[in-house]
Backbone bond lengths (Angstrom), bond angles and torsions (degrees), N, CA, C in turn:
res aa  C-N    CA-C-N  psi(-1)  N-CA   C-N-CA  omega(-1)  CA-C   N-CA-C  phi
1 X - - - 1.468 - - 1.530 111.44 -
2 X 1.114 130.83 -7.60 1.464 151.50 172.16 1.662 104.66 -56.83
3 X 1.033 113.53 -59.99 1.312 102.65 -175.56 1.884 110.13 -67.65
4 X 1.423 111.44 -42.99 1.250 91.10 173.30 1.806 140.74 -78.30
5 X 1.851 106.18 -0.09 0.874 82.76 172.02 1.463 102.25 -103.75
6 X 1.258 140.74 15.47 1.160 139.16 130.19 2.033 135.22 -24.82
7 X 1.243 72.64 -64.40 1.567 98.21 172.64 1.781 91.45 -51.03
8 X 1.292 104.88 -72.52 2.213 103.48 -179.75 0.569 100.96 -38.98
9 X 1.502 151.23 -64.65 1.515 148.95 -138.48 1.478 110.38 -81.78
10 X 1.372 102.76 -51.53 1.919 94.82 152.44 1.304 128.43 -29.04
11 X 1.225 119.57 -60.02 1.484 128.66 -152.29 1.527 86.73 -83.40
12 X 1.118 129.63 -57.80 1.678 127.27 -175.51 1.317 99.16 -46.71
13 X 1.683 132.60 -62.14 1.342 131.44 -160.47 1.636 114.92 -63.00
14 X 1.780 112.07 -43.11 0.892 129.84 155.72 1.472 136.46 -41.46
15 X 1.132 110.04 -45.71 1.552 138.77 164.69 1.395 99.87 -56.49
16 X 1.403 122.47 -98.74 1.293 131.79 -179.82 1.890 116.71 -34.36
17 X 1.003 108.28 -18.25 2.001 113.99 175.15 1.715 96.10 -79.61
18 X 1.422 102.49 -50.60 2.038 105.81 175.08 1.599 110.79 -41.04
19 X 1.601 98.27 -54.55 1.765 94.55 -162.29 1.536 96.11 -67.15
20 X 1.254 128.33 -62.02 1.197 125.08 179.83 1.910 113.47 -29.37
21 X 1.147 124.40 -47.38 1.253 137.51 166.78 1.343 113.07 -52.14
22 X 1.211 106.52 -33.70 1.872 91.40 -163.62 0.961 100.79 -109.53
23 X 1.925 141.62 7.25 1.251 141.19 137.39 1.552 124.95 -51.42
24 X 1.320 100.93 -21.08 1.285 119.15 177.28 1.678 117.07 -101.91
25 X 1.505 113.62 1.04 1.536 109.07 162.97 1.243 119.81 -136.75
26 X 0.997 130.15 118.51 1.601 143.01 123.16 1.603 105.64 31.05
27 X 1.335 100.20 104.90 1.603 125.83 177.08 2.047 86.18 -27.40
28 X 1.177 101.51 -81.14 1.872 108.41 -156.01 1.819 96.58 -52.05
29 X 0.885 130.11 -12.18 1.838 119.41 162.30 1.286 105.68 -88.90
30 X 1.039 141.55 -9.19 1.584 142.80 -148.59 1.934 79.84 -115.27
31 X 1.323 109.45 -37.16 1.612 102.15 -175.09 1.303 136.61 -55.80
32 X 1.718 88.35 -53.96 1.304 124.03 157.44 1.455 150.01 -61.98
33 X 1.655 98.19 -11.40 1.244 128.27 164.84 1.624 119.70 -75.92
34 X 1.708 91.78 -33.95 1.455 98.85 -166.75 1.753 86.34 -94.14
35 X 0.982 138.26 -19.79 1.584 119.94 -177.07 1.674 97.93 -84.05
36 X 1.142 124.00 -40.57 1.640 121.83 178.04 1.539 100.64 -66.72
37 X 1.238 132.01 -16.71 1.355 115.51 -174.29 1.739 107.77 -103.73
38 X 1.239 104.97 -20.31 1.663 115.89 150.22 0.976 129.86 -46.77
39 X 1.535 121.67 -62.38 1.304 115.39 166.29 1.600 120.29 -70.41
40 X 1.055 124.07 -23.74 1.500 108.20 153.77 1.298 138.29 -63.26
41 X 1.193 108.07 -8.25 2.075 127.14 169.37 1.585 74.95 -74.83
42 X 1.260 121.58 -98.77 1.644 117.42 -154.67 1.368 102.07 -29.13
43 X 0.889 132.05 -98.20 1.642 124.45 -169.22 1.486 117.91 -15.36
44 X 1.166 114.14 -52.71 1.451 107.51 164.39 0.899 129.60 -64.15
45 X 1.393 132.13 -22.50 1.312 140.36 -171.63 1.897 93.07 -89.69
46 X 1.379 123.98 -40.90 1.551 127.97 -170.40 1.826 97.19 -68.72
47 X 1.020 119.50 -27.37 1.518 107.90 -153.22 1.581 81.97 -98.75
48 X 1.343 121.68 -51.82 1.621 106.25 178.30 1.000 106.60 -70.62
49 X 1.277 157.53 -3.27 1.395 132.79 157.42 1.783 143.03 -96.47
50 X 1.805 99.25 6.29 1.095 130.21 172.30 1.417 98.50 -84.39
51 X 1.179 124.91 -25.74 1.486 114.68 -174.39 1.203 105.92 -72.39
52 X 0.932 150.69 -0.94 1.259 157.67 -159.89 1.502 123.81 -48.14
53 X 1.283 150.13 71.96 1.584 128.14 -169.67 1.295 129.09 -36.19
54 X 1.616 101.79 -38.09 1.447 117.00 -144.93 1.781 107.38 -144.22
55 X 1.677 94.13 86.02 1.751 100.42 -160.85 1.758 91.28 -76.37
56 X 1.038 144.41 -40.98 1.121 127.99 177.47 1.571 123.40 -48.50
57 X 1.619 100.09 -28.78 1.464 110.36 177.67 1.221 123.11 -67.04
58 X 1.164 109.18 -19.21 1.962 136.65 -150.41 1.588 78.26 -96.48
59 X 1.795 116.48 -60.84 1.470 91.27 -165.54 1.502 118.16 -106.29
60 X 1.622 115.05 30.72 1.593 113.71 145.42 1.779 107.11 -82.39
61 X 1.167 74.51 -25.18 2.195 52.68 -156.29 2.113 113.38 -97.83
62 X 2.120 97.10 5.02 1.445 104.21 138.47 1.387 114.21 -64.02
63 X 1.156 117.03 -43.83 1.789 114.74 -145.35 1.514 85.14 -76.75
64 X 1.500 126.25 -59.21 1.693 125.80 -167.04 1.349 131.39 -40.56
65 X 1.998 85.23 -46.01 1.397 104.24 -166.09 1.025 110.66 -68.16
66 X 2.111 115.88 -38.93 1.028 127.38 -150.76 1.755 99.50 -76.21
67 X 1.274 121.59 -51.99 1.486 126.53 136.14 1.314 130.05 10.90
68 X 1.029 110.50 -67.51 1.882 131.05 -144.78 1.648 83.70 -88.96
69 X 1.947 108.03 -58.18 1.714 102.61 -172.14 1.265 114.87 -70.54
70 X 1.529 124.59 -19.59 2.243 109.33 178.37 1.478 88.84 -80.14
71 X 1.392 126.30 -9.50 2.059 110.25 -177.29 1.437 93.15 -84.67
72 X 1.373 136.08 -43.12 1.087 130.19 -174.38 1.838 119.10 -83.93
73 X 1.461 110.24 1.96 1.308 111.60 -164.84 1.339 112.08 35.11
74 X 1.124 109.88 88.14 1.362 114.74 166.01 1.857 108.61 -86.48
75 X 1.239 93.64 -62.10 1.884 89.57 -164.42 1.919 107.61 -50.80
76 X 1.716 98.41 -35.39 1.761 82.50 175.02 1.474 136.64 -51.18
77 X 1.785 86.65 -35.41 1.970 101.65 167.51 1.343 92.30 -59.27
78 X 1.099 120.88 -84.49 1.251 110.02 -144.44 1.541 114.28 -53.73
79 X 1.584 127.03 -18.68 1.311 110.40 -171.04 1.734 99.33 -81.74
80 X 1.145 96.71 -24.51 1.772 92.39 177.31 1.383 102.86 -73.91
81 X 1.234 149.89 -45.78 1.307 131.77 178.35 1.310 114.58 -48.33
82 X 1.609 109.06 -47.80 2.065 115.17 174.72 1.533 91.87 -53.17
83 X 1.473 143.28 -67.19 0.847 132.52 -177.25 1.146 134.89 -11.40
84 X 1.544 115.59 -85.66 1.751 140.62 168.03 1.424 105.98 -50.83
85 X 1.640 120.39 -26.80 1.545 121.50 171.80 1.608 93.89 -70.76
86 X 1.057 134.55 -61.21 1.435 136.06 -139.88 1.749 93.15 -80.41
87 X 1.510 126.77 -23.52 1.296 113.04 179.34 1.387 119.98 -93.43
88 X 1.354 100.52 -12.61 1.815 118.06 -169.94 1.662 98.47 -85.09
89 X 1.276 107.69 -35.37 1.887 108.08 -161.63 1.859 105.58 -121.97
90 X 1.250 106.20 -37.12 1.571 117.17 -161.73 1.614 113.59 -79.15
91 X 1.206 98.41 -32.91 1.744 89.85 -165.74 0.987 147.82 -51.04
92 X 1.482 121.85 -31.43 1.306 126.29 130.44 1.540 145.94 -44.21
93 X 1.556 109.40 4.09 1.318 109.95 173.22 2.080 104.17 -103.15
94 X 1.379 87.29 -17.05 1.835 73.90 158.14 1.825 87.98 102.81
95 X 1.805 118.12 7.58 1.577 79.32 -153.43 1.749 101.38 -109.24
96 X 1.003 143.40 162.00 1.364 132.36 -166.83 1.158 117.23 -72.71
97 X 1.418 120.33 172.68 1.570 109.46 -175.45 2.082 101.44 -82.14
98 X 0.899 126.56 -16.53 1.516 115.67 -169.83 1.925 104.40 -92.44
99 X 1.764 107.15 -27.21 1.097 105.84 172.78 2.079 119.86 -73.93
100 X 1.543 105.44 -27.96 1.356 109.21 -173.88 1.742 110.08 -72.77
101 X 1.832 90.23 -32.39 1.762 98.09 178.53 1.845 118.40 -66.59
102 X 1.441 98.02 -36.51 1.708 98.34 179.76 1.307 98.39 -65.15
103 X 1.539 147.23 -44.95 0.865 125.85 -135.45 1.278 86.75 -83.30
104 X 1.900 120.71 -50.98 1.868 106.08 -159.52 1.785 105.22 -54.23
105 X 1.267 104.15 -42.41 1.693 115.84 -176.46 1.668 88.19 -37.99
106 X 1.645 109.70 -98.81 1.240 94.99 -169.58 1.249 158.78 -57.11
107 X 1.345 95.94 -9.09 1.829 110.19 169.77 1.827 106.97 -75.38
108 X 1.254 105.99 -38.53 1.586 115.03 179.89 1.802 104.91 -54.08
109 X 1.286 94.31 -52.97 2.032 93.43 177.59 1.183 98.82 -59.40
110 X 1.421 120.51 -60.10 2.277 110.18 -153.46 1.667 97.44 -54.80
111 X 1.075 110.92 -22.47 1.650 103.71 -166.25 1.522 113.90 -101.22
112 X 1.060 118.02 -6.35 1.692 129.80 168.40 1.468 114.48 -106.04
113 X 1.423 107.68 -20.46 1.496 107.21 175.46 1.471 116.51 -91.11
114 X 1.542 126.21 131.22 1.257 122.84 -179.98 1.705 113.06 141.36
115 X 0.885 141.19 159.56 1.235 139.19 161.60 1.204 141.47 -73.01
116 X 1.451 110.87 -14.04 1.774 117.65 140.54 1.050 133.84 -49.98
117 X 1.466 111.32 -56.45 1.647 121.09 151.19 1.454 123.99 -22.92
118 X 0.895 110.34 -42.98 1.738 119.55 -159.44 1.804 85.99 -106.01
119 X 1.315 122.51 -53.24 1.550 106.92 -149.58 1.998 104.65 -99.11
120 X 1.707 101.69 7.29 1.125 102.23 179.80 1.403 103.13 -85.47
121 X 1.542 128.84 -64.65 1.421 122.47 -169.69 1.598 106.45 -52.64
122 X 1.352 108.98 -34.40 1.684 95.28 -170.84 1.487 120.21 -69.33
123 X 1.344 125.41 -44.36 1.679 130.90 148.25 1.343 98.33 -33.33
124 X 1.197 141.36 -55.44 1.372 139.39 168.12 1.130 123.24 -24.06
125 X 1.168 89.83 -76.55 1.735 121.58 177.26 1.386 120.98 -33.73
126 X 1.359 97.91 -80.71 1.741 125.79 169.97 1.603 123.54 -39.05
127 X 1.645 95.33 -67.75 1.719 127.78 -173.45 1.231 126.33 -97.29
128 X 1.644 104.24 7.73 1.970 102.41 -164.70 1.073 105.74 36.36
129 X 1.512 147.59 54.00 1.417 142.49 176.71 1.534 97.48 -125.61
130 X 1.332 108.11 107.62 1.702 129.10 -171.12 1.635 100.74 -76.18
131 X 1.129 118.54 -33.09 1.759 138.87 -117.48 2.072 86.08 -69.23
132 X 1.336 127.21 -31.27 1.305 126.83 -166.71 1.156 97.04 -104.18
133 X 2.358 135.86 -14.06 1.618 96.75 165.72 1.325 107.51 -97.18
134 X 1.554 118.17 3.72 1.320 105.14 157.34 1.077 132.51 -50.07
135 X 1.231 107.70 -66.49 1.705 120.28 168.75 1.618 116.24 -29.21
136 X 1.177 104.93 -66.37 1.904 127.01 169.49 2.102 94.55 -36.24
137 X 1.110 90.75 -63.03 1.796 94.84 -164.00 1.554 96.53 -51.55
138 X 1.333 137.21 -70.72 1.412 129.08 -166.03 1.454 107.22 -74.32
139 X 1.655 133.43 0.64 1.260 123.98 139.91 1.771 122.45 -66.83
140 X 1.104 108.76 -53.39 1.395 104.30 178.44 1.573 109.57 -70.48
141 X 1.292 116.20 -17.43 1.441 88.10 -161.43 1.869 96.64 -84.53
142 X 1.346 114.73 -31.13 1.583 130.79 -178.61 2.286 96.03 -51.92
143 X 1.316 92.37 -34.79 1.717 100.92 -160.84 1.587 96.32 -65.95
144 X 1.617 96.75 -57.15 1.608 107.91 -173.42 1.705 118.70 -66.27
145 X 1.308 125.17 -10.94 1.347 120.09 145.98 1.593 129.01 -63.86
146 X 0.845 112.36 -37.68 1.474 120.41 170.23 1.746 111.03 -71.79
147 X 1.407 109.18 -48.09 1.301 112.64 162.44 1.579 129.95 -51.76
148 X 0.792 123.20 -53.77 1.727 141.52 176.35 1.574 93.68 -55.53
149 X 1.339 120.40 -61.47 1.523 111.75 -173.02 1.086 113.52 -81.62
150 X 1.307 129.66 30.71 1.757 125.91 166.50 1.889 96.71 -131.30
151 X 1.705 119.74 -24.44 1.612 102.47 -171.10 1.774 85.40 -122.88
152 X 1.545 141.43 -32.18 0.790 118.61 176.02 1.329 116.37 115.98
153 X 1.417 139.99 -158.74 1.153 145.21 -153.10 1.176 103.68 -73.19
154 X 1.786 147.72 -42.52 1.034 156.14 172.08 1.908 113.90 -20.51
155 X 1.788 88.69 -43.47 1.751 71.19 -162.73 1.146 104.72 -87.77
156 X 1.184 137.60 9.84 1.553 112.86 -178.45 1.675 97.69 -75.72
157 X 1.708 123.87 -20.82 1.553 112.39 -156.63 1.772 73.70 -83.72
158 X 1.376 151.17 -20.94 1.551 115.58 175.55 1.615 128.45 -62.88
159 X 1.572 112.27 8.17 1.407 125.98 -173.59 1.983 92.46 -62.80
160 X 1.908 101.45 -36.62 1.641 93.46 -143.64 2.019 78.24 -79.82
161 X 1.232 121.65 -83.63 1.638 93.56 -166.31 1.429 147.36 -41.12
162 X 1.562 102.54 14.87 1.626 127.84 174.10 1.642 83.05 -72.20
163 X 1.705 96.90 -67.15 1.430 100.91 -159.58 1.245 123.19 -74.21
164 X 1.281 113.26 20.27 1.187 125.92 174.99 1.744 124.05 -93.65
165 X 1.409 94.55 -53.94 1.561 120.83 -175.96 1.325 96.54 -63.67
166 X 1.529 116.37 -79.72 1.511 122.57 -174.34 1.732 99.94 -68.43
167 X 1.032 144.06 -0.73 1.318 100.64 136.46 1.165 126.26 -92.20
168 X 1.254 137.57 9.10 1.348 133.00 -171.75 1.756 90.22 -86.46
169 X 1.226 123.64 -61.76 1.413 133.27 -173.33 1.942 107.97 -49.68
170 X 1.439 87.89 -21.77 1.934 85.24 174.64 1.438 122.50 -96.43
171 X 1.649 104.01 -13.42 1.260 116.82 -178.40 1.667 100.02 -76.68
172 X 1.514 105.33 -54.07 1.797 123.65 178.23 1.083 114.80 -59.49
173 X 1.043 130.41 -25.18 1.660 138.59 -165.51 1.372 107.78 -20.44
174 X 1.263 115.82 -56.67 1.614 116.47 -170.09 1.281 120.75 -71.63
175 X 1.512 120.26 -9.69 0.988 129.05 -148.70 1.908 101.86 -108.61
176 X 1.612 103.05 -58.21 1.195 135.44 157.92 1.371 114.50 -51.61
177 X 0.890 153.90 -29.47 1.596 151.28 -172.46 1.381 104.89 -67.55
178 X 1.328 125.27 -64.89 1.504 123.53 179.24 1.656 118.22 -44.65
179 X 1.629 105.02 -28.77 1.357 106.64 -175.65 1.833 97.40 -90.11
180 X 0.993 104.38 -51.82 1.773 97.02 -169.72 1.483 94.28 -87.73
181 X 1.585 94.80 94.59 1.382 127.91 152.10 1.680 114.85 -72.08
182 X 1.432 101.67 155.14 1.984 109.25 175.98 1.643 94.03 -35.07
183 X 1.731 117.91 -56.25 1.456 109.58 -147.83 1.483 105.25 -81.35
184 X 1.077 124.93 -55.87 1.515 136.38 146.66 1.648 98.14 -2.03
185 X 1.091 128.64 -101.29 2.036 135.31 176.53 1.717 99.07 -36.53
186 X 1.130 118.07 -44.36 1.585 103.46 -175.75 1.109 116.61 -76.93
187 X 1.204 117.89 -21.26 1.661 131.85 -178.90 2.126 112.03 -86.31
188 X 1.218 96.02 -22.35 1.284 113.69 -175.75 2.159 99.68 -85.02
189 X 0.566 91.43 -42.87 1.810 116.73 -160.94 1.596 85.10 -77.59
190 X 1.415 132.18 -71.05 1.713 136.65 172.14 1.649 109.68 -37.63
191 X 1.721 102.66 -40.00 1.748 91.61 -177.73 1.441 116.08 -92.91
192 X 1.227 120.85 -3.81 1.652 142.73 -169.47 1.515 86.47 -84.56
193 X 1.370 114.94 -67.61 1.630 120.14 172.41 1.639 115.60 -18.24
194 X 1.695 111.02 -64.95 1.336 112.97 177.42 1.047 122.36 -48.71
195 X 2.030 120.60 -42.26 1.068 126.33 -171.88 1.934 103.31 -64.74
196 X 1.078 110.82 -72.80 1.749 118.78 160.11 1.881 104.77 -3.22
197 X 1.462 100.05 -75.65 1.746 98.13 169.20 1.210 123.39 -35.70
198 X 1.215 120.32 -64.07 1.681 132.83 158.18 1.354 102.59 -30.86
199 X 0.971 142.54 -90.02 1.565 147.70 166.43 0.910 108.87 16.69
200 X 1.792 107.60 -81.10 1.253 143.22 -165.06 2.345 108.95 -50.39
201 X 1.093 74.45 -53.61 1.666 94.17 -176.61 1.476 105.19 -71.01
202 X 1.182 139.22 -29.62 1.026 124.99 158.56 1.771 136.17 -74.44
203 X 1.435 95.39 -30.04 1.882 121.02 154.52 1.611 105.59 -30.78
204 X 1.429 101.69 -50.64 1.219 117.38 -143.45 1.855 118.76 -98.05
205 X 1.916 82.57 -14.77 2.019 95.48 -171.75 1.348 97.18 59.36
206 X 1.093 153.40 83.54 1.340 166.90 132.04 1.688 125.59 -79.67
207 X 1.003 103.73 -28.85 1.518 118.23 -179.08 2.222 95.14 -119.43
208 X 1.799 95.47 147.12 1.909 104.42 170.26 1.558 74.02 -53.78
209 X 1.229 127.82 -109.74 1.466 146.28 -151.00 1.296 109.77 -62.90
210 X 1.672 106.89 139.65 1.298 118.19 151.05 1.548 151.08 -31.75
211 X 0.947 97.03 68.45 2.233 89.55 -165.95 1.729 95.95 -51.59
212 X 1.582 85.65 129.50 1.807 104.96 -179.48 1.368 104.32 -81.18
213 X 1.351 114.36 89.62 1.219 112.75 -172.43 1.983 124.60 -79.50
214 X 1.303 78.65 -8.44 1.588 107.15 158.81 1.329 121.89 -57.75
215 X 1.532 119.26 -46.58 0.977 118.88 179.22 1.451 114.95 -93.02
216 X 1.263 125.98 37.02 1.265 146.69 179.97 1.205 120.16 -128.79
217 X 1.439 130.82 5.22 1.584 144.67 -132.23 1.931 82.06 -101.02
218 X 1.872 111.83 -39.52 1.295 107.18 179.12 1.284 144.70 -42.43
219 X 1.458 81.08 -47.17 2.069 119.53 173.02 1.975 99.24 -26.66
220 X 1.155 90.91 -51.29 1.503 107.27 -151.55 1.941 107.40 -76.01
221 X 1.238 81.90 -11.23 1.916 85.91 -177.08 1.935 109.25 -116.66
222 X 1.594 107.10 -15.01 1.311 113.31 169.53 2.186 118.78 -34.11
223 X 1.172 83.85 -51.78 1.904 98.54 -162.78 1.363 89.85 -63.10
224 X 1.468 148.88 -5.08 1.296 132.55 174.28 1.354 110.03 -78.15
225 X 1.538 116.55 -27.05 1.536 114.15 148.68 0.981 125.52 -99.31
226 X 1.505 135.00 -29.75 1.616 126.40 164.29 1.329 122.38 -9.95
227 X 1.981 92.03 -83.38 1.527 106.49 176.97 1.127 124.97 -38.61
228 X 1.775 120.55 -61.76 1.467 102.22 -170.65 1.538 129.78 -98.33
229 X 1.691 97.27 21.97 1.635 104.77 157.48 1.836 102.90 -97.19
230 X 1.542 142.57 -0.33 1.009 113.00 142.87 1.477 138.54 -75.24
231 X 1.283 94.92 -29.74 1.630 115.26 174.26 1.462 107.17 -41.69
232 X 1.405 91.46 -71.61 1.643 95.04 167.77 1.754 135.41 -18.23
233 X 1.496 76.96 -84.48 1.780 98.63 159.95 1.497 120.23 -33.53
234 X 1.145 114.97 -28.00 1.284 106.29 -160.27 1.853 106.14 -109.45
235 X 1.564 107.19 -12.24 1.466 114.01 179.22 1.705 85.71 -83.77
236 X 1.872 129.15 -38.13 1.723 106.83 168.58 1.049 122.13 -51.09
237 X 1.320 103.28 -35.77 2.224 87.42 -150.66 1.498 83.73 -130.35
């Protein structure tokens, strides 16, 4: 469990160096930070999602997921949780309730999406082998300074569903391993990518409306059954 609450403690320490930073800059650098740090979500999101094996797979388990989260309202929870976060902790930083919510939303995805995420707690888990959320921790925490000083108070609250996910996957480890196969994480990591794009495009006001990228959070956990109901399928017929 060392590595992941490591990994938190990054993003908080990291986080908190941003706000300190962006008291110290000028709204129009703080702008420009956040559009240069936009287009670096897309790129990440393009290169993990080109990896893709299985593009048909990519767009069943967009279309399902994307599905499954506006039936479940996901993004409304979550904007009401940014909400009650942003009135309980934020208010004094001045920042609105839709600006404090994008940020936890999107800092919470860049840092759960990816294959570190997934293959760090389980080496964890399994092997006591920290050695990949280390790595992860002084990436996010270097990411989330730059982050914090372009969206603001929001991301430090994405520290807690870091520590949520990857610990759940370190607690499961033994359990989860047989299922999160190589293709399974690569297939997971390709649709996380799309979500990342989404991210990005909203950073950016690119679209009249908001894509609820919240309600897309499913997309990204589909391929743990995708994959091995084609596998299946394919040892029948």
């Amino acid at each position: 469990m060392l590595g992941v609450l490591v990994n938190t403690a990054a993003i908080l320490v990291g986080g908190g160096l941003g706000l300190l930073f962006k008291n110290r800059i000028s709204k129009r650098f703080t702008d420009i930070l956040m559009t240069a740090f936009a287009f670096a979500v897309c790129v990440m999101g393009v290169s993990s999602a080109i990896q893709t094996a299985d593009s048909l797979g990519m767009i069943v388990c967009l279309a399902l997921g994307a599905l499954l989260g506006e039936a479940l309202r996901i993004e409304d929870r979550v904007e009401g949780l940014g909400n009650r976060l942003k009135r309980r902790f934020a208010q004094k930083e001045g920042e609105g309730s839709a600006r404090f919510t994008e940020a936890f939303l999107s800092a919470s995805l860049l840092f759960c999406i990816g294959s570190m995420s997934v293959m760090g707690p389980l080496d964890s888990g399994l092997r006591g082998d920290n050695a990949v959320l280390f790595s992860k921790s002084l990436i996010d925490g270097v990411t989330s300074i730059s982050y914090a000083a372009a969206l603001g108070y929001g991301v430090l609250f994405s520290a807690l569903p870091v520590l949520v996910y990857e610990g759940l996957i370190f607690l499961l480890a033994s359990v989860l391993e047989p299922v999160l196969s190589a293709a399974v994480i690569l297939e997971m990591s390709a649709v996380g990518g799309v979500l990342l794009m989404c991210v990005a495009a909203n950073m950016l006001e690119l679209t009249q409306k908001r894509i609820p990228v919240g309600n897309m959070i499913p997309c990204m956990l589909l391929p743990i059954l995708y994959q091995p109901l084609v596998q299946w399928l394919e040892t029948v017929f």
